[in-house]
N, C-alpha and C positions, 0 to 999 in steps of 0.2 A: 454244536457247543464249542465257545471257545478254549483255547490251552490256558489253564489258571498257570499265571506265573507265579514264579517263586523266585524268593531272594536267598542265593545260598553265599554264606566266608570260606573263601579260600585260604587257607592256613600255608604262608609261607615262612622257611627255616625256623621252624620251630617255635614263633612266637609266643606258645604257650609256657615255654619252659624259661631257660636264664635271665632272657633281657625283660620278662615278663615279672617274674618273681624278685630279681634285684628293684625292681617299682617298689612292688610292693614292700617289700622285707631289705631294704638299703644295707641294712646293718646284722644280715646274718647270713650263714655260708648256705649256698644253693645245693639240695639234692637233686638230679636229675631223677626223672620217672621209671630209667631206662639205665641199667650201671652193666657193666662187663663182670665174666664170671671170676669166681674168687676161691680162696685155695679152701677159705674156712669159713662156713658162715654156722652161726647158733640163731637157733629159731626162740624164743620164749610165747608162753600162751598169755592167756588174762591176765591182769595182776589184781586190779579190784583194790586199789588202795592199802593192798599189802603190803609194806617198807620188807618183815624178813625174809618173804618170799621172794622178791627181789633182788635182796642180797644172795640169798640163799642159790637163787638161780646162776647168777655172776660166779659163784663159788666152783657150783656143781661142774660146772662146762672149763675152770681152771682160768678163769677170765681176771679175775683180780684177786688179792692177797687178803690179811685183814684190816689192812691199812687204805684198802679202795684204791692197792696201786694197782694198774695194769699190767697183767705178767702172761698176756694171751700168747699160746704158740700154736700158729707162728704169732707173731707178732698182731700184723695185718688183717688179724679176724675180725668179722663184723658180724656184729648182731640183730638180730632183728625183733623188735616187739611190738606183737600184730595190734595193738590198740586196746580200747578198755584198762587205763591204768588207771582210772579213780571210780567210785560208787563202790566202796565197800559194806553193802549192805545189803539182803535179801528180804523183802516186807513177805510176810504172812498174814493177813489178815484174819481181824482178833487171834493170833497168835505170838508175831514177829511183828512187831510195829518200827521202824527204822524212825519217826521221829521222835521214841523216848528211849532212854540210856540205857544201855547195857555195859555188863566188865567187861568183857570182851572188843568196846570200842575205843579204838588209838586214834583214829581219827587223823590220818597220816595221807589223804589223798596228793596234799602237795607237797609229802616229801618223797612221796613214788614218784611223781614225776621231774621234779629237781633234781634225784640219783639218777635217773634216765640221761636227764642233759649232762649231767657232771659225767656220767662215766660213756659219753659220746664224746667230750671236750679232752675227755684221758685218752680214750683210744686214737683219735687221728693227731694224736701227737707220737705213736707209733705206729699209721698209716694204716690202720685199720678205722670203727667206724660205729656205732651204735643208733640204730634207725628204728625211731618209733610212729608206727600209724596211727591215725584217726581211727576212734570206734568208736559203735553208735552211743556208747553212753559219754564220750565228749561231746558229742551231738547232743544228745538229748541235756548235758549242764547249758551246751551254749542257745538253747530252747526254754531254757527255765525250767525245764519239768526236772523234779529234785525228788523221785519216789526212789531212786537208791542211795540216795546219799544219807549217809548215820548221821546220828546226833549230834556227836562229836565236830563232823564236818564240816555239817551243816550250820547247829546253832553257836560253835566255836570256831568259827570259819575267821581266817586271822591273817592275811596277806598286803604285804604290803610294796607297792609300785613306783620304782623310781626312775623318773623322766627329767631329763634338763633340770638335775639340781634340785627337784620338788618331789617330797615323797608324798604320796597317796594312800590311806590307810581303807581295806577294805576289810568287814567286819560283819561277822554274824550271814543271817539270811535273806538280805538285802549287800552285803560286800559280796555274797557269794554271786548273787544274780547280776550284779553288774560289771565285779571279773572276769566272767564265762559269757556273757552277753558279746554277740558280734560285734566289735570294735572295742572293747573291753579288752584290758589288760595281758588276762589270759588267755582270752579267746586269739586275742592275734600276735601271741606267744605259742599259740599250738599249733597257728596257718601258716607260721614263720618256720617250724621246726619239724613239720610230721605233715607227710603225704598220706595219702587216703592209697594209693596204689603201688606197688615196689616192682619193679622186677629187676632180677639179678642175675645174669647168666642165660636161663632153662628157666627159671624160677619165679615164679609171680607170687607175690605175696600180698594180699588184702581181709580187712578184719574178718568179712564174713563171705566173700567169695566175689569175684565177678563174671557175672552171666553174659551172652553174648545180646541178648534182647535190650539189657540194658542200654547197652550202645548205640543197641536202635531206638531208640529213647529220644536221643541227642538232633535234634531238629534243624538243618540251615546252617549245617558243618562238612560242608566239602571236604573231606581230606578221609583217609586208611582208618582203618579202627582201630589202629597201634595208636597213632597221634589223638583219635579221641581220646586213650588214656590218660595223656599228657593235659589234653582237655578239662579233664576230668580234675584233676590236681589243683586246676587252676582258679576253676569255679566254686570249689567249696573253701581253698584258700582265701577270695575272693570275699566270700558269703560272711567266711569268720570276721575277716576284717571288714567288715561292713563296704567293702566298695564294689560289690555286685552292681554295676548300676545299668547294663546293657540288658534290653527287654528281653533279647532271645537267649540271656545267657541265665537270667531270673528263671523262664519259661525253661529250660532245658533243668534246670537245679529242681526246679519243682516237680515236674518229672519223674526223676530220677527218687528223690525224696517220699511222693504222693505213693512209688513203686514198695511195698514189700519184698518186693527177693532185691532189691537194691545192695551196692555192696557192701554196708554198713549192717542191713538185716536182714540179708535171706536165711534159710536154713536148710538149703534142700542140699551145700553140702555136707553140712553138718549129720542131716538124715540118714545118709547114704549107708547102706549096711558094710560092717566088715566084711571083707574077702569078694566086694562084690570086682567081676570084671569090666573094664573099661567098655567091652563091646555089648555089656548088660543093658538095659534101659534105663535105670539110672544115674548112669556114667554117661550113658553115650548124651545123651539131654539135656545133660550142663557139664558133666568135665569135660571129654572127648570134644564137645563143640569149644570150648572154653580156649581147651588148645589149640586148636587148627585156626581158630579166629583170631587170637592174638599170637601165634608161632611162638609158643612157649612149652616147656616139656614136662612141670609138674606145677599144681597149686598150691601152697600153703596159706590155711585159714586157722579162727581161732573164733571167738562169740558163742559157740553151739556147745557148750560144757559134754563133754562125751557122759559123763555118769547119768546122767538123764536118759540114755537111752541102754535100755534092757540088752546086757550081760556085755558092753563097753565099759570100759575105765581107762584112764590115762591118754598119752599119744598115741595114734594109730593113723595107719594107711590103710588106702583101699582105692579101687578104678584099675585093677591091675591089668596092665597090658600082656598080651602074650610072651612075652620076654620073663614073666614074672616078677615086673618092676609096675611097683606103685606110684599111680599118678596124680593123688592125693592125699596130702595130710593135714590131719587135725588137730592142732596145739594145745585148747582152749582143754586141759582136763579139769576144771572146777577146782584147784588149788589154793585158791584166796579161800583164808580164813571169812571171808562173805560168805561161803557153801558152807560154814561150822554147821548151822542151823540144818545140815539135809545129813548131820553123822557122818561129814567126811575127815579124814585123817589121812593120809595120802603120801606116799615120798616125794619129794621134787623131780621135776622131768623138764628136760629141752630136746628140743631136736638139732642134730649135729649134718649138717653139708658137708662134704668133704668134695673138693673137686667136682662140683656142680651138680653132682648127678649119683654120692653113694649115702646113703641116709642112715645115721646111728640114732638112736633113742638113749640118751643118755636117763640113767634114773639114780639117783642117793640111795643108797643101803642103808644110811644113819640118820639122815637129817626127814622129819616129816612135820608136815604143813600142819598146824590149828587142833585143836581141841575141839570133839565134837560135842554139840550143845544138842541134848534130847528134849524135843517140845512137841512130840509125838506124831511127825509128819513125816513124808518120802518122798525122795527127789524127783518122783514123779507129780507130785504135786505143788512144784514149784510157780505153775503160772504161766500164760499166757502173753511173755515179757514182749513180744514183737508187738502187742496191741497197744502197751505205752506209746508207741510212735505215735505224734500225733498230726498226722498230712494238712498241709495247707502252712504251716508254722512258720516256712521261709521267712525270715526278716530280710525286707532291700536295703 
């Protein structure tokens, strides 16, 4: 039998990353994949179309004033917010219907994420920094599937886009789909501004985890599994702005995408029980590989709302190595008034870095998220939300 050949890219200096993205995005400042460690970093979970928890979270961590000035100390802190800023809304079937109005809907998806950019444009005016990721439900807007998007959102959706001097009105449930649509206004306003992967220091950050499998995903990429990260950043950047147009980079997205534990929606770290150890089975199977695979020292995730699972609430770590330091944590505590409907009321929580590697859970003694709305269900029956994905969806 003959040797089947194969055609593999050689990825040299880095082409996935600055000269690659200054193409695409000419006109906005480059995050690298990959940043050196920092004295201060705040973690935030989901926001879900919250504006006060937002604010509220900026408040908590001493980040900005009431004025939205920046007054971080030090100075240079950077934040991180793991993705999921818009879909404020939880569907119940005949119970919670997200396309008819409730009081409770503000309808502020794009004012969550315009305080995102604004108070990133505040901070690295004092050399710090505000980094928000992709998560799966910018995916799922820039897909069209719109089952968490509220009323309000949705059918009062009101944005408007200004290019060379022409403004562009986008309206209702059709401005929505074509703002969020790959190559659409917003969609390559999110591939311009927010990586799908972080890492800082020790520290990897992504919405819902990165598995080491998925990497072997990636088909006819010569190069370390680090630089597939960088990879990684560049294809769904890519994808949003519609100019995926190389077959094996289609083929490697769709992959990746068609995959469940992908890292936009796995949840096996999300599952992982408190207090378990790193050298447990389910540490060692995806965080312990996690780490050794890309030479990083802790994960930070958010997607998996910790209340969902039985006798968790808020931020938490778990994977602990024998040192008695944990080497994963979990952001995502269900805080967005979108979990009203599951009876949550909650304080606000961030996770606080200190010098790479000392972890504080910062929490509000006064300030608490939403008003819970009784319609006689339990957060255990929230839904099967990974099955909205819906594979094959790539747009080229």
């Amino acid at each position: 039998m003959s040797k089947k050949k194969t055609f593999t890219v050689k990825l040299e200096n880095d082409p996935y990353e600055k000269i690659d993205f200054l193409k695409d995005c000419p006109n906005y400042q480059f995050t690298p994949t990959i940043l050196p460690k920092q004295d201060r970093i705040i973690v935030m979970g989901d926001i879900h179309g919250d504006y006060n928890l937002a604010v509220q979270s900026f408040k908590l961590a001493n980040l900005i004033d009431d004025n939205f000035r920046w007054i971080a100390k030090p100075k240079d802190t950077v934040v991180v917010q793991v993705g999921d800023q818009v879909d404020s809304c939880r569907p119940i079937p005949y119970k919670y219907e997200c396309t008819e109005p409730h009081d409770d809907d503000t309808g502020r998806d794009m004012d969550v994420m315009n305080f995102f950019d604004r108070m990133h444009n505040e901070a690295v005016k004092h050399g710090g920094a505000v980094y928000s990721l992709i998560g799966n439900h910018e995916l799922m807007n820039a897909q069209g599937i719109f089952s968490y998007v509220s009323h309000e959102n949705l059918f009062n959706f009101d944005y408007d886009h200004m290019e060379k001097d022409k403004t562009t009105k986008y309206k209702g449930v059709e401005g929505r789909k074509y703002a969020f649509t790959p190559g659409g206004p917003i969609a390559k306003h999110i591939a311009c501004t927010r990586n799908s992967i972080l890492i800082i220091g020790s520290n990897m950050f992504a919405h819902a985890g990165v598995l080491p499998e998925i990497v072997n995903k990636l088909h006819l990429i010569d190069t370390d599994d680090v630089t597939k990260l960088k990879y990684l950043n560049s294809i769904v950047r890519k994808w949003l702005m519609q100019k995926l147009t190389d077959k094996n980079d289609i083929d490697n997205l769709n992959r990746i995408f068609y995959d469940s534990n992908n890292l936009f929606w796995t949840r096996k770290l999300g599952e992982i029980g408190e207090n378990a150890k790193l050298d447990a089975d389910e540490c060692a199977m995806t965080v312990s590989k996690t780490l050794d695979v890309f030479r990083v020292g802790q994960i930070i995730v958010g997607h998996s709302p910790q209340f969902i699972y039985k006798g968790r609430d808020g931020i938490n770590g778990t994977c602990m190595d024998r040192t008695g330091r944990n080497r994963l944590y979990r952001v995502d505590n269900g805080l967005s008034s979108a979990f009203n409907v599951f009876g949550k009321h909650n304080p606000v929580q961030v996770l606080e870095i200190l010098n790479d590697n000392e972890f504080n859970i910062l929490t509000s003694k006064s300030v608490q998220i939403g008003e819970p709305v009784d319609i006689g269900i339990s957060a255990g029956n929230m839904g099967p939300v990974a099955k909205i994905f819906a594979p094959g969806r790539v747009r080229k």
